[in-house]
N, C-alpha and C positions, 0 to 999 in steps of 0.2 A: 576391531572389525577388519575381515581382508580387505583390502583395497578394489578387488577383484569384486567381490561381493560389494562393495558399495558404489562400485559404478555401475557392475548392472542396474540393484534398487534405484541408483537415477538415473538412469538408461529408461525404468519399467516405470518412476515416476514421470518424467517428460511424455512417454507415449502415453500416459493414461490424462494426464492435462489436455495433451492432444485432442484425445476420445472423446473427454470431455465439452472441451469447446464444441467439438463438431455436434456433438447433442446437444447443447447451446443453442448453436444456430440452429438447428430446425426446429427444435422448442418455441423458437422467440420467433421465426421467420413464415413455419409449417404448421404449428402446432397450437400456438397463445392467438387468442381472435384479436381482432381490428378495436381499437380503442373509439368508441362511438365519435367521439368529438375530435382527437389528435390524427385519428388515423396511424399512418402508417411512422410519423416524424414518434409517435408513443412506442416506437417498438427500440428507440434507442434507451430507454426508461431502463431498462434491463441491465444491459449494459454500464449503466450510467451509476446504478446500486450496487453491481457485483463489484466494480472496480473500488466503489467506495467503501464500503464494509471490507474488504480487503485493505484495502489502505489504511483505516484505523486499526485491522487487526496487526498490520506491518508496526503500528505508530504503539503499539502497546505491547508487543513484543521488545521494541527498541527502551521502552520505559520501565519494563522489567529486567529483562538485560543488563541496562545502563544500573540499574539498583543493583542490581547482581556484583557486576564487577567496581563500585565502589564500596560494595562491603568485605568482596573477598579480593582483587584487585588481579584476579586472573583473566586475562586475555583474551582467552577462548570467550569470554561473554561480552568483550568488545568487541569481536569478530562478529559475534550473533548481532549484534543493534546495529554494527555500520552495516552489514548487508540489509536487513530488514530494512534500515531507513532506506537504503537504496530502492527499495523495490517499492516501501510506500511511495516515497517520493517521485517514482514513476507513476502509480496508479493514481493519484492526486494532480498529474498533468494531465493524466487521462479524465478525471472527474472533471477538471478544468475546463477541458478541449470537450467533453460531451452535452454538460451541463447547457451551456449558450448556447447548444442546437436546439436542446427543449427549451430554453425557456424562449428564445426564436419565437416560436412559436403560439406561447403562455402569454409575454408580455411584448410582444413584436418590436423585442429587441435583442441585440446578440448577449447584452450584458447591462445587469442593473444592480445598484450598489446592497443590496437586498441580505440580509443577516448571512444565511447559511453561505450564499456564495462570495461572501465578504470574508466571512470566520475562515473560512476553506482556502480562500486563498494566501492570505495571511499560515494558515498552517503549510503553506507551499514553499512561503519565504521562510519561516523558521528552520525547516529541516533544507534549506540551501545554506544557510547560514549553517546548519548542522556540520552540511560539506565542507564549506570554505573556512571552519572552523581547523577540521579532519587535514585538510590540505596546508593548513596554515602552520602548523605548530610540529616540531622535527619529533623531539624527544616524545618516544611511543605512551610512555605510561602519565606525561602531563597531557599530552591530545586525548587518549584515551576516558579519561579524567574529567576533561575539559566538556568531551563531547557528551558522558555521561550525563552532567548534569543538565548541557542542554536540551540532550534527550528527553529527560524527564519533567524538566522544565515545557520544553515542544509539547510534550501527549496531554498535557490540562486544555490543550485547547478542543481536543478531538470530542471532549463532553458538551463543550460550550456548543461547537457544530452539530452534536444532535441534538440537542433540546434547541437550538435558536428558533427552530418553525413554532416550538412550544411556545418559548417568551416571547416573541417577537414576530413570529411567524407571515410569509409571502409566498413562499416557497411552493410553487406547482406542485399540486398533489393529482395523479393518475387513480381517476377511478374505474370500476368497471361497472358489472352488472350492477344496476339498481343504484349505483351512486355511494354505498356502504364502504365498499370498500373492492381489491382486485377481484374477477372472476377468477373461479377457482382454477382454470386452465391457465390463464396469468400468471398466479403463485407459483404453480409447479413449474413455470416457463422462468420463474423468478429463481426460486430454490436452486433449480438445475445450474444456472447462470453462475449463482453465486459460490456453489460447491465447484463451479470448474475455473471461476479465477483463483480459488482457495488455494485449487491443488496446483494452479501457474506461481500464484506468489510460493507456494514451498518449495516448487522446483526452481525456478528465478533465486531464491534464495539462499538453495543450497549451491547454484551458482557463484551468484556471489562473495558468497563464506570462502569459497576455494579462493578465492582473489585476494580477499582479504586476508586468508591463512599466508599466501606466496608472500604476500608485502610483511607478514608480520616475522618470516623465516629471513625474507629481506632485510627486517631492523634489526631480528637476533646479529646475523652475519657481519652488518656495519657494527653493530656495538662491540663486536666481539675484535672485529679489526680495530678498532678504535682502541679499546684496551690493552690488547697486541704492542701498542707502536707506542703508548704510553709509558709499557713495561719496562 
């Protein structure tokens, strides 16, 4: 692909992330009704699922990925999981930091040791470990290697955090109309939400990948001098 042509595409994807959020917020702000009992602290609800359902999709990309490049040991698919985990690992501070405002309010406390927000954080520590794995180890294709397996190792957890409400379940549930389930103006306030952190985490991500391509141009270069001076 030109180069030219693919920074527009992420030129035309960041504005449309953009577009998207801002129909986000009036969705969730102008558009989705008042939560009978939460009121208005319910309208972070939104926010608080798009980030997370993005963040397992970030955590399952890195687990495919990571399978990827242990079986063919090409790079380019370690570049794809370190960026991804980057991005989940940001949306999962954001699950973090959202989460204790609703349950604030559920269980009038900022934080309770409670299954799903237990699992979740726990999978916050895995993929930092992911990091300081990435950052710890010189030689590109044993980090690569390294982090692969705790990538995939990482993402068995992201099942346990949705089924925990299942087995285990405490977890504030937002209902709407009648109690069944979201009003259907909700949903759509829902949907909208989560399609436009979708299109943040691939532009966030294609971000990232640049960075990661620079450091990976950066190791070719040292190894390459490295074997230079050896010769």
């Amino acid at each position: 692909m030109d180069p030219k042509d693919h920074g527009r595409g992420h030129f035309a994807l960041g504005w449309l992330a953009l577009a998207l959020l801002l129909v986000s917020a009036f969705a969730i702000f102008r558009y989705a009704p008042l939560e009978k009992v939460m009121l208005e602290v319910q309208k972070i609800f939104y926010v608080h699922v798009g980030v997370a359902w993005n963040a397992f999709l970030a955590f399952a990309v890195v687990c495919v990925a990571s399978i990827a490049y242990l079986k063919t040991k090409n790079r380019r698919w370690d570049v794809l999981a370190a960026a991804s985990a980057e991005v989940g690992l940001l949306f999962t501070t954001l699950v973090l930091l959202t989460g204790p405002v609703w349950g604030r309010f559920a269980w009038n406390t900022w934080w309770t040791w409670e299954p799903r927000l237990t699992t979740t954080l726990i999978l916050w520590f895995i993929y930092v470990a992911y990091f300081l794995i990435r950052s710890g180890v010189a030689e590109p294709h044993r980090r690569a290697s390294l982090s692969a397996v705790f990538g995939i190792i990482g993402f068995l957890d992201v099942p346990i955090i949705y089924f925990s409400v299942r087995l285990w379940g405490s977890h504030p549930i937002v209902l709407g109309k009648g109690g069944g389930g979201l009003h259907p103006m909700m949903l759509q306030a829902l949907i909208i939400t989560v399609f436009a952190y979708t299109a943040l985490y691939v532009y966030l991500t294609q971000k990232a990948m640049a960075v990661e391509r620079a450091k990976m141009e950066l190791d070719e270069i040292k190894e390459g001098l490295r074997e230079g001076a050896q010769a």
